[in-house]
C-alpha positions as CSV (number, residue, x, y, z in Angstrom):
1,X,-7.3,-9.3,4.0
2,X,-4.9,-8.1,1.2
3,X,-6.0,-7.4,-1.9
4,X,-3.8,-6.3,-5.1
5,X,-4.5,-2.5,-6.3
6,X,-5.6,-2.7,-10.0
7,X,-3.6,0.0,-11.4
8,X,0.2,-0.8,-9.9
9,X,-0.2,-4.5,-8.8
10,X,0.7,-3.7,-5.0
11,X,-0.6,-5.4,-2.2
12,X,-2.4,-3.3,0.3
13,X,-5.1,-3.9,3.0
14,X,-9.2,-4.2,2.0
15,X,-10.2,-0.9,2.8
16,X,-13.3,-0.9,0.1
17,X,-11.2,0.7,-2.3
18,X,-9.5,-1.1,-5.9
19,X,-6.8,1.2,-5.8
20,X,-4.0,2.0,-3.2
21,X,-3.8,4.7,-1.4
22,X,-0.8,5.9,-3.9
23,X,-3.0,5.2,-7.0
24,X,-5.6,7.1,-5.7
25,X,-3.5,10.1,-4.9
26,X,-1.9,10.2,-8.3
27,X,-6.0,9.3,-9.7
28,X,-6.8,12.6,-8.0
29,X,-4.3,14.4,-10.6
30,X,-2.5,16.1,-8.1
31,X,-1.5,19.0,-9.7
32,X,1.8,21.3,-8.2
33,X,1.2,24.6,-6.6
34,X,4.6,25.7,-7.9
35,X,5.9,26.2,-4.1
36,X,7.6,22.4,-3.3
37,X,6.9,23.1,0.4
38,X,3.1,23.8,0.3
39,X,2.9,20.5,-2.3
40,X,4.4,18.4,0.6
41,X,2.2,19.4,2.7
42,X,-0.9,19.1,0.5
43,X,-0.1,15.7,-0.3
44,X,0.7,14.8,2.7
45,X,-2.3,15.9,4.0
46,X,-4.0,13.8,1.1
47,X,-2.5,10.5,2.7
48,X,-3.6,11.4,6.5
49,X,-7.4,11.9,5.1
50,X,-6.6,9.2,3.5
51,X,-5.5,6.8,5.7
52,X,-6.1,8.5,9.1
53,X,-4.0,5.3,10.5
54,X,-0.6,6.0,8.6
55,X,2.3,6.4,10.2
56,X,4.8,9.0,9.2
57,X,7.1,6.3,8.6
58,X,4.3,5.3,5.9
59,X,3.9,8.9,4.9
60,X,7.7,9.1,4.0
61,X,7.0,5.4,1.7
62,X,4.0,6.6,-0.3
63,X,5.7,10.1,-0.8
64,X,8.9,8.8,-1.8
65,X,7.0,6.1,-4.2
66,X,5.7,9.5,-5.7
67,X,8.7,10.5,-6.4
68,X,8.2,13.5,-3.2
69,X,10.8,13.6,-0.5
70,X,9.6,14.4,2.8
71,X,11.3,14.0,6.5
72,X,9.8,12.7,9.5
73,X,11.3,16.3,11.1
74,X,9.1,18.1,8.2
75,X,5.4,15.8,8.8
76,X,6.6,16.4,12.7
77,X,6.6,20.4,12.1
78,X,3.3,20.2,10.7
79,X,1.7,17.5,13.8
80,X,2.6,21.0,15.8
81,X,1.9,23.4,13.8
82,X,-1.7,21.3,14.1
83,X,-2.0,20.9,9.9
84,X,-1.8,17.2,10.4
């Protein structure tokens, strides 16, 4: 069942939450680390706990709707490295 996330308006699947998983990143008051790498990974990281169903394709999305680029080859490096 979708329901609509009260913050944004989008449309996302009944998890028991109110919010979407990118409203409850930004909720979280993610704040920067100063090093753009580690805050890729951190908030990446953040969406895997998350939603430990997301794809990276889905990563990229919510990132990018964050205004945080991130490439498949980087959330990759990390599956190996064993971070994600």
């Amino acid at each position: 069942m979708l329901i609509k996330c009260e913050k944004c308006g989008r449309f996302f699947g009944d998890d028991g939450n109110t919010l979407c998983s990118s409203c409850r990143i930004t909720k979280r008051n993610f704040k920067s680390s100063g090093d753009p790498e580690r805050d890729k990974f951190l908030m990446a990281r953040d969406l895997v706990y998350d939603n430990p169903d997301i794809s990276p394709k889905g990563i990229i999305d919510l990132m990018a709707e964050m205004r945080m680029d991130i490439t498949i080859r980087e959330i990759m490096k990390y599956v190996d490295e064993g971070r994600l």
